[in-house]
C-alpha positions as CSV (number, residue, x, y, z in Angstrom):
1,X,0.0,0.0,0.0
2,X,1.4,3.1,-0.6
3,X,3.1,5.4,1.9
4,X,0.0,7.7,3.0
5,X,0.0,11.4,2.5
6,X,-0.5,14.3,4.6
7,X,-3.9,15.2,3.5
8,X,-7.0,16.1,5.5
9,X,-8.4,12.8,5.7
10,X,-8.4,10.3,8.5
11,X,-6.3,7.6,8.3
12,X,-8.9,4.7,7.9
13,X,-10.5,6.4,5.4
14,X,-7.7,6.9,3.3
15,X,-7.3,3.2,3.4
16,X,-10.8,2.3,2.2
17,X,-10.4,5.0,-0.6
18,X,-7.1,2.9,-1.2
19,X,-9.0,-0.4,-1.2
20,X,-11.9,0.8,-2.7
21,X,-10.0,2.5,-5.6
22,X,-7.9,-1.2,-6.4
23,X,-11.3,-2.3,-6.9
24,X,-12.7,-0.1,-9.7
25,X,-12.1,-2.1,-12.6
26,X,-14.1,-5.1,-11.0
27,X,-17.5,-5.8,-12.0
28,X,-19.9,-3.5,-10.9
29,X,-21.4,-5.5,-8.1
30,X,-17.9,-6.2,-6.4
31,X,-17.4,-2.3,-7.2
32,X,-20.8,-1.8,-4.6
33,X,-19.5,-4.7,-2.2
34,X,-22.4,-6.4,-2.8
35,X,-23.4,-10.4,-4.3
36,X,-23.8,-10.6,-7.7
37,X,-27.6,-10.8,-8.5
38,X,-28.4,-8.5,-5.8
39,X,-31.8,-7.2,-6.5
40,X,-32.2,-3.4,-7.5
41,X,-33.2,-2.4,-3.9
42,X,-29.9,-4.1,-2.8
43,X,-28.0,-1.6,-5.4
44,X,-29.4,1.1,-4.5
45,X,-28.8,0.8,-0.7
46,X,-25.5,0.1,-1.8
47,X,-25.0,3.1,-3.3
48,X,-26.5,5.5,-1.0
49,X,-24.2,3.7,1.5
50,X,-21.3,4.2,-0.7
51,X,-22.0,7.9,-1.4
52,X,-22.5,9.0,2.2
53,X,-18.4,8.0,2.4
54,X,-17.1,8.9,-1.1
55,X,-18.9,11.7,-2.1
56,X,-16.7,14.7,-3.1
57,X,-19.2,17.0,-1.5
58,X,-18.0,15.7,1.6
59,X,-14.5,16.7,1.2
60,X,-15.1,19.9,0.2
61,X,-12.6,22.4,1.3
62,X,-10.0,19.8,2.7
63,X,-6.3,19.4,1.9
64,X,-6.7,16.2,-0.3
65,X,-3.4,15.9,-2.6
66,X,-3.9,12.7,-4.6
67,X,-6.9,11.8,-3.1
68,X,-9.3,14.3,-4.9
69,X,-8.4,12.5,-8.0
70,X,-9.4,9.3,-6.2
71,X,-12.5,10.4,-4.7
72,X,-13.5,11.2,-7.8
73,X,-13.0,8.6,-9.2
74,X,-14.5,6.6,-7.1
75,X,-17.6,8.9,-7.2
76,X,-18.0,8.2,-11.0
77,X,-17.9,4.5,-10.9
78,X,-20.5,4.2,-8.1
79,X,-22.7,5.9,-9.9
80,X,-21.9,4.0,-13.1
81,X,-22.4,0.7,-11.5
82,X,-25.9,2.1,-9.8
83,X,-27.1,3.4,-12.8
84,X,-26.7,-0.1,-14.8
85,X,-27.6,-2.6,-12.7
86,X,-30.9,-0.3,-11.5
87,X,-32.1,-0.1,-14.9
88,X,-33.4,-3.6,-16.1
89,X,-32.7,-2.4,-19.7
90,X,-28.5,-1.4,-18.8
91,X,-28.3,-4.4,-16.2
92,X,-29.7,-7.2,-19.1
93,X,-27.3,-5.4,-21.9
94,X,-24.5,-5.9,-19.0
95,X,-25.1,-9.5,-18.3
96,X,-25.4,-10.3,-21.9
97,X,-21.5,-8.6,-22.9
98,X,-20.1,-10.2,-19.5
99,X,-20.6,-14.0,-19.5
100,X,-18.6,-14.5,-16.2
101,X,-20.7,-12.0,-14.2
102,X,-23.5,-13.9,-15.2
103,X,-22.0,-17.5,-14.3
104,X,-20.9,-16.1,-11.0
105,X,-24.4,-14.3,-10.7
106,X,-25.5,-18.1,-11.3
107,X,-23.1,-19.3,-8.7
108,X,-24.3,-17.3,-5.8
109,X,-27.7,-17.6,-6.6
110,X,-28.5,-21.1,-8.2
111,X,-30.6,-19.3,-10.9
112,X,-30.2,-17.2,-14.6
113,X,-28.5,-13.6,-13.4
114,X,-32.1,-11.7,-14.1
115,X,-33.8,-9.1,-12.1
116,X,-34.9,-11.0,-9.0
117,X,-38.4,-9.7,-7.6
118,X,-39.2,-7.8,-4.7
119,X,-42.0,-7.8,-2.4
120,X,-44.5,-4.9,-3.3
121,X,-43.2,-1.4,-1.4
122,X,-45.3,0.6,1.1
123,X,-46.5,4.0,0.1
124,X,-44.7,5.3,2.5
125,X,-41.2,3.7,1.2
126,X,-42.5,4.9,-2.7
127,X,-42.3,8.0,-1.2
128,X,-39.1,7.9,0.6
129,X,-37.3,6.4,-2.4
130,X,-39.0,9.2,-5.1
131,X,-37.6,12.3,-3.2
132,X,-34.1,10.1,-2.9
133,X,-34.5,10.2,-6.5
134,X,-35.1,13.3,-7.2
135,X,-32.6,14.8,-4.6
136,X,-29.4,12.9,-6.2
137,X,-31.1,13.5,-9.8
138,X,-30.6,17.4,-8.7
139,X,-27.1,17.0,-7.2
140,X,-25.0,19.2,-10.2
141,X,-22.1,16.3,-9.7
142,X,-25.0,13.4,-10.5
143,X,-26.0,15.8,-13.3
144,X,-22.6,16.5,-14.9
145,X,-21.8,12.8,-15.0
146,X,-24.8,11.7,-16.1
147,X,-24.8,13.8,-19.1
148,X,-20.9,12.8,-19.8
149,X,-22.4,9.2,-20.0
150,X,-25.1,9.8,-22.8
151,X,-23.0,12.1,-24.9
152,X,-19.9,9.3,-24.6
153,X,-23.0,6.6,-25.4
154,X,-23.9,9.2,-28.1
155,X,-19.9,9.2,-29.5
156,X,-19.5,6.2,-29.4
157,X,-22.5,5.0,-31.6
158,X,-21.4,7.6,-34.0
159,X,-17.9,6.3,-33.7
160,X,-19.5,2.2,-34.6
161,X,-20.8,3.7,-37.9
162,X,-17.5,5.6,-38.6
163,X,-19.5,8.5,-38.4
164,X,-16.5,10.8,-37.1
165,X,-17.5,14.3,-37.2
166,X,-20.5,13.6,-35.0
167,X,-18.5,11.8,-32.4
168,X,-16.1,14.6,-32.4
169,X,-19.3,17.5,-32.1
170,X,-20.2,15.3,-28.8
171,X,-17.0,14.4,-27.5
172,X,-16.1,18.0,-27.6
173,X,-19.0,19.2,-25.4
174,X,-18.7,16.2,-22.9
175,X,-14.9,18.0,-22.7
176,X,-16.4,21.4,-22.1
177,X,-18.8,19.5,-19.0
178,X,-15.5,17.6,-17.8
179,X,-12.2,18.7,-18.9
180,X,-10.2,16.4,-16.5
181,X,-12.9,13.1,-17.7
182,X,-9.8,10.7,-18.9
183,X,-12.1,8.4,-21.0
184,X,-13.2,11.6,-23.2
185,X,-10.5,12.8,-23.6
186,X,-8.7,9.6,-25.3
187,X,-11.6,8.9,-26.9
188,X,-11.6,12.2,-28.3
189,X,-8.2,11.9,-29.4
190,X,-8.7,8.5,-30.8
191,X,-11.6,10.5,-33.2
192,X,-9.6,12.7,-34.0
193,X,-7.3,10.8,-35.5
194,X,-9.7,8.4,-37.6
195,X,-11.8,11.5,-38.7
196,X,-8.3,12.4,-40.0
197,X,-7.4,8.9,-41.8
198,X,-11.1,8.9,-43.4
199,X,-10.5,12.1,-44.5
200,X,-6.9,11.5,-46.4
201,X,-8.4,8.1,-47.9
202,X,-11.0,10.0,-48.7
203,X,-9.1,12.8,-50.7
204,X,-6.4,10.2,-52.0
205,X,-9.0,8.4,-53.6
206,X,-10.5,11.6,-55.6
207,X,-7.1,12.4,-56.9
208,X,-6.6,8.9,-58.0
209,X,-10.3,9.4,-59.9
210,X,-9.0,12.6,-61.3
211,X,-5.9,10.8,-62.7
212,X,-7.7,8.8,-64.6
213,X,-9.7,11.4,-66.0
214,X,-6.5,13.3,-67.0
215,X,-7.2,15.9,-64.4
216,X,-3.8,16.6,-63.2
217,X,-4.3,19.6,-61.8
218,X,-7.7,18.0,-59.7
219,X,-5.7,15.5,-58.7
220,X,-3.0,17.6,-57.1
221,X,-4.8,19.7,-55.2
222,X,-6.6,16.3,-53.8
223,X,-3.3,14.5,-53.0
224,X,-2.3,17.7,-51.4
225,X,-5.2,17.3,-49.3
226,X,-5.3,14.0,-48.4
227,X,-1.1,14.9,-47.0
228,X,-2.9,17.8,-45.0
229,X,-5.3,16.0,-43.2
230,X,-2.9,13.2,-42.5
231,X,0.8,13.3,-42.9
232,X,1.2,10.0,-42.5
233,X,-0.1,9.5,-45.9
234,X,3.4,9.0,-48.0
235,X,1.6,7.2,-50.9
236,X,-0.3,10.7,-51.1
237,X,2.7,12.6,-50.3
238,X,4.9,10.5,-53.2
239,X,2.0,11.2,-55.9
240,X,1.9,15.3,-55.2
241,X,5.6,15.0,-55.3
242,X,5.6,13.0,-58.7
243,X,2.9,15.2,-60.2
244,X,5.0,18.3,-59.0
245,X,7.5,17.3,-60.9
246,X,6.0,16.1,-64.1
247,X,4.6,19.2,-64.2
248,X,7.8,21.2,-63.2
249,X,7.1,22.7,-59.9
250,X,9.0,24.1,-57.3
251,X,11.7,22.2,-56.2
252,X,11.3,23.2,-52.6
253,X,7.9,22.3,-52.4
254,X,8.4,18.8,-54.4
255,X,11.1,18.5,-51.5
256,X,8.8,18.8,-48.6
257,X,6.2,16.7,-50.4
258,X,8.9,13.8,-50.7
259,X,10.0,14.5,-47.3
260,X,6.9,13.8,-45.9
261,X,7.1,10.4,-48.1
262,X,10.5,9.5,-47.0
263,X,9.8,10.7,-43.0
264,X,6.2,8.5,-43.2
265,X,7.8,5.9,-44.6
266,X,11.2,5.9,-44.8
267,X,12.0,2.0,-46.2
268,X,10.3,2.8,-49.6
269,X,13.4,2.8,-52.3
270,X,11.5,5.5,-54.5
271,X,10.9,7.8,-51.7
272,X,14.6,8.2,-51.0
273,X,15.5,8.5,-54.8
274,X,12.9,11.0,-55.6
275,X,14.0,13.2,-52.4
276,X,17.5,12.2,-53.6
277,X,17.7,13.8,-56.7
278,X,15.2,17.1,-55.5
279,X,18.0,17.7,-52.9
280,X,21.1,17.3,-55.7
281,X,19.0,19.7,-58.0
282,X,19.1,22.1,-55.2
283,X,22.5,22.2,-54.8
284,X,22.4,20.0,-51.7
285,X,25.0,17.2,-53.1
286,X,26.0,15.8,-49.4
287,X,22.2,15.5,-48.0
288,X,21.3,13.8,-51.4
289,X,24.2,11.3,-50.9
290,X,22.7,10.0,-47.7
291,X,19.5,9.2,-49.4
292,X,20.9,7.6,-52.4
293,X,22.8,5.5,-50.0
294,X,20.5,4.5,-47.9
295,X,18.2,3.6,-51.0
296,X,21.1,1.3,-52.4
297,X,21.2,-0.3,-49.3
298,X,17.3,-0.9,-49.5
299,X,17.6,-2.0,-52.8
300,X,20.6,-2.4,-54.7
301,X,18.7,-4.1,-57.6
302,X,15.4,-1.9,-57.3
303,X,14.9,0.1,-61.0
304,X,15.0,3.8,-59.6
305,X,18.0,2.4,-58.1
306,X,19.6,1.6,-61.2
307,X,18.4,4.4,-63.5
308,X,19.5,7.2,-60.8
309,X,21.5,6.1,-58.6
310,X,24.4,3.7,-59.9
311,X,24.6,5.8,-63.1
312,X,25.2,8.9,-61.5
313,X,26.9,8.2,-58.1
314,X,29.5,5.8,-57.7
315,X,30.1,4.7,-54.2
């Protein structure tokens, strides 16, 4: 266990935070230290139990250090698991993606993991449990996380029909609710950069349609665009270089184009010649040696190889 800190927080406590935290990536009825099946009544109790020691309300104001993060965290995942296994709709979807909750559901039990009944409640404890409700549903900490979890169940929809940009509109406002919210924020990152593939493929494929209408100059400005949105796109990068020249551009900016080739992928023989001979037409002789060698050394026999490389520089 690690050393404790000097944070406003009573010893035992910090230790069930401890214990409690080396538990958050259990199933969600080990997570309330409950059995599996436990009925919803059982969650709930749970829950309330739970919150009336790890809510962050509690610590308001106190020197916490590391803990806040904890408490936190903690927070979220109780009301995660509550949330799930309180709603028969969440709790059956659960079951059915986690086949070992279920068997060990079964194993305390002795019957299928479904929503067990409960004897009929009293008016009085309808009552009771409606203004619980509606006092935790008020709670701007209940409210912030709950809306994280239906924009990131929102996302992530979005994200199964590679539907990118909309992710990224929801992701970005669950950001704005919770800047510190870890799971947004790589999932955000992780949109990011497949919005950004799409959208290369997507461009590298209309230059290669323009090419074979004989638009070179529609073609260009695609494969330029696919190398924008992605730079890791060197078969994009190669072909704006290639059309470049072919259609005597700049050397500078055929350079960078077969730079980016070379730097994205930088075992591909033509990559290094084409940047090869660029640099020696600039006047860079000694930079353009390096690639030349390192492209005979890739491919001594390869054709660009040959034709530029042999002829011209004897190592």
């Amino acid at each position: 266990m690690p050393e404790m800190e000097k944070v406003d927080i009573p010893e035992e406590r910090q230790k069930e935070i401890l214990a409690l935290e080396a538990k958050l990536n259990s199933n969600h009825f080990e997570v309330l230290g409950i059995t599996a099946g436990a009925t919803s009544e059982q969650v709930r109790d749970a829950f309330h139990a739970l919150s009336r020691k790890f809510h962050p309300d509690r610590y308001h104001g106190r020197q916490l250090g590391s803990f806040a993060r904890r408490i936190d965290s903690i927070f979220k995942r109780l009301v995660e698991a509550n949330n799930i296994l309180t709603d028969p709709d969440k709790r059956q979807a659960y079951l059915d993606a986690n086949p070992f909750v279920r068997a060990a559901i079964r194993a305390a039990t002795g019957t299928n993991p479904t929503l067990q009944p409960v004897a009929p409640k009293t008016a009085e404890e309808e009552a009771r449990d409606a203004e619980r409700r509606a006092r935790f549903s008020r709670h701007p900490y209940l409210a912030k996380a709950s809306k994280i979890s239906e924009q990131l169940s929102k996302a992530k929809a979005h994200i199964a029909k590679q539907e990118y940009s909309h992710a990224f509109t929801l992701l970005n406002l669950a950001t704005q609710i919770d800047p510190q919210n870890v799971e947004v924020k790589t999932l955000l990152n992780d949109v990011r950069k497949k919005a950004e593939l799409l959208r290369s493929e997507t461009d590298y494929k209309r230059g290669l349609d323009a090419l074979n209408q004989g638009n070179e100059e529609l073609a260009l400005a695609a494969f330029k665009a696919a190398v924008n949105a992605s730079p890791s796109n060197h078969v994009a990068a190669f072909k704006a270089a290639t059309l470049l020249e072919r259609n005597s551009g700049d050397i500078k900016e055929i350079s960078a184009f077969a730079q980016k080739a070379v730097e994205a992928s930088p075992n591909t023989v033509e990559y290094r010649v084409l940047l090869g001979r660029m640099l020696e037409q600039a006047g860079m002789k000694a930079l353009a040696k390096k690639h030349f060698e390192e492209a005979l050394r890739l491919g001594p026999d390869h054709p660009d190889v040959k034709k530029y490389v042999k002829k011209r520089w004897p190592f």
